[in-house]
C-alpha positions in Angstrom: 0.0 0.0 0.0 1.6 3.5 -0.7 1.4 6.7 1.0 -1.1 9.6 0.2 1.9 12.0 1.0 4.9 12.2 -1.6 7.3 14.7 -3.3 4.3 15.0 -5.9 1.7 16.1 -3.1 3.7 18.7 -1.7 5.3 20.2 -4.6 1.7 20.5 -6.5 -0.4 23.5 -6.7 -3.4 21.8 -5.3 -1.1 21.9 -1.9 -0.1 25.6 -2.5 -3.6 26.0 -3.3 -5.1 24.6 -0.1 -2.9 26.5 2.3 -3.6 30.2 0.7 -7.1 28.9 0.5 -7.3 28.1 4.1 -5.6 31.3 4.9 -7.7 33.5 2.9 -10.7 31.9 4.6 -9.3 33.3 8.3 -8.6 36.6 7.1 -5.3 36.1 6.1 -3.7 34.8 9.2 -1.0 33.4 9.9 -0.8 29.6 9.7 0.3 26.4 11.6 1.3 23.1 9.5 1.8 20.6 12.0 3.4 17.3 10.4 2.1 14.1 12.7 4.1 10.9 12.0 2.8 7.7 12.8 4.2 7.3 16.4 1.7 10.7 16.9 5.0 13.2 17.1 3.8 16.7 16.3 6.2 18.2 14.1 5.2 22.2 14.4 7.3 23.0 10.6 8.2 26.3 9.8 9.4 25.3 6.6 8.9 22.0 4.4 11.2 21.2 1.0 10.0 17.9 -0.8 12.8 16.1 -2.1 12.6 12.2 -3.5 12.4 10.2 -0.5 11.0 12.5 2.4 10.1 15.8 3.5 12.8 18.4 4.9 11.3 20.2 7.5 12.4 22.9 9.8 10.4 23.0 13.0 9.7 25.4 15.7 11.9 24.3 18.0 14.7 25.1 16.0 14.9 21.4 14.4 16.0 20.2 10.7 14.6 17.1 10.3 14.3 14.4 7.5 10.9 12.5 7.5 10.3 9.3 5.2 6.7 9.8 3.5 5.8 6.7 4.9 6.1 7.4 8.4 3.8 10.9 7.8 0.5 10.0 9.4 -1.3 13.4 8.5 -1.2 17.3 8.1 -3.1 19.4 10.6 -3.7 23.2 9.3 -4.6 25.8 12.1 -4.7 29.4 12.2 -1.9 31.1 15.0 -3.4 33.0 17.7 -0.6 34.7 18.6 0.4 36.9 15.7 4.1 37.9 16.7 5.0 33.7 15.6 6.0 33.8 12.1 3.7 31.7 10.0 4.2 28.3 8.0 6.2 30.2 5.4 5.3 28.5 1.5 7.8 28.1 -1.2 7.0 29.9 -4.2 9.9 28.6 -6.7 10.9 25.0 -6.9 14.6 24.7 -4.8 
C-alpha cells in the first residue's frame, strides 16, 4: 500500500492552493502546518522542502529534520493566535 503524501503532493499547486485557500478563509492569518508521523509526534514546521524520498522540515523548536513519506500519518492546518509567531512560510519557486 503507498502513502497519500509524496514529493508530488507537496510540490503541487493543489497543496499551495489549499494552504492560501485556508488562509484566505481566516482573514489572512498566519498559519500552523503541524506534520504528525505515525508514532503521533507533532512536528510544528516552519518550513517543508519535498525532495525524492521525504520531507525536509524545519520546525519550531529550531529542528531540521528528515521525514520518510511513509512514516507521515497526516497534516493538521490551524490558524496562529498569537500573531508575533511567524507563520508556516510556503515556497513559491521550486529549490
Amino acid at each position: 500500500m503507498s502513502g497519500v503524501f509524496d514529493a508530488t503532493f507537496f510540490s503541487s499547486r493543489d497543496f499551495a492552493d489549499a494552504v492560501r485557500q485556508f488562509s484566505r478563509e481566516n482573514e489572512d492569518m498566519n498559519v500552523r502546518l503541524e506534520v504528525v508521523t505515525l508514532d503521533g509526534e507533532r512536528l510544528d514546521t516552519v518550513r517543508l522542502r519535498a525532495v525524492e524520498d521525504g520531507a525536509r522540515l524545519s520546525t519550531r523548536d529550531g529542528r531540521l529534520v528528515f521525514l520518510p513519506y511513509p512514516h507521515i500519518a497526516h497534516i493538521d492546518f490551524s490558524v496562529l493566535q498569537d500573531h508575533r509567531i511567524p507563520g508556516f512560510l510556503l515556497s513559491t519557486s521550486s529549490e
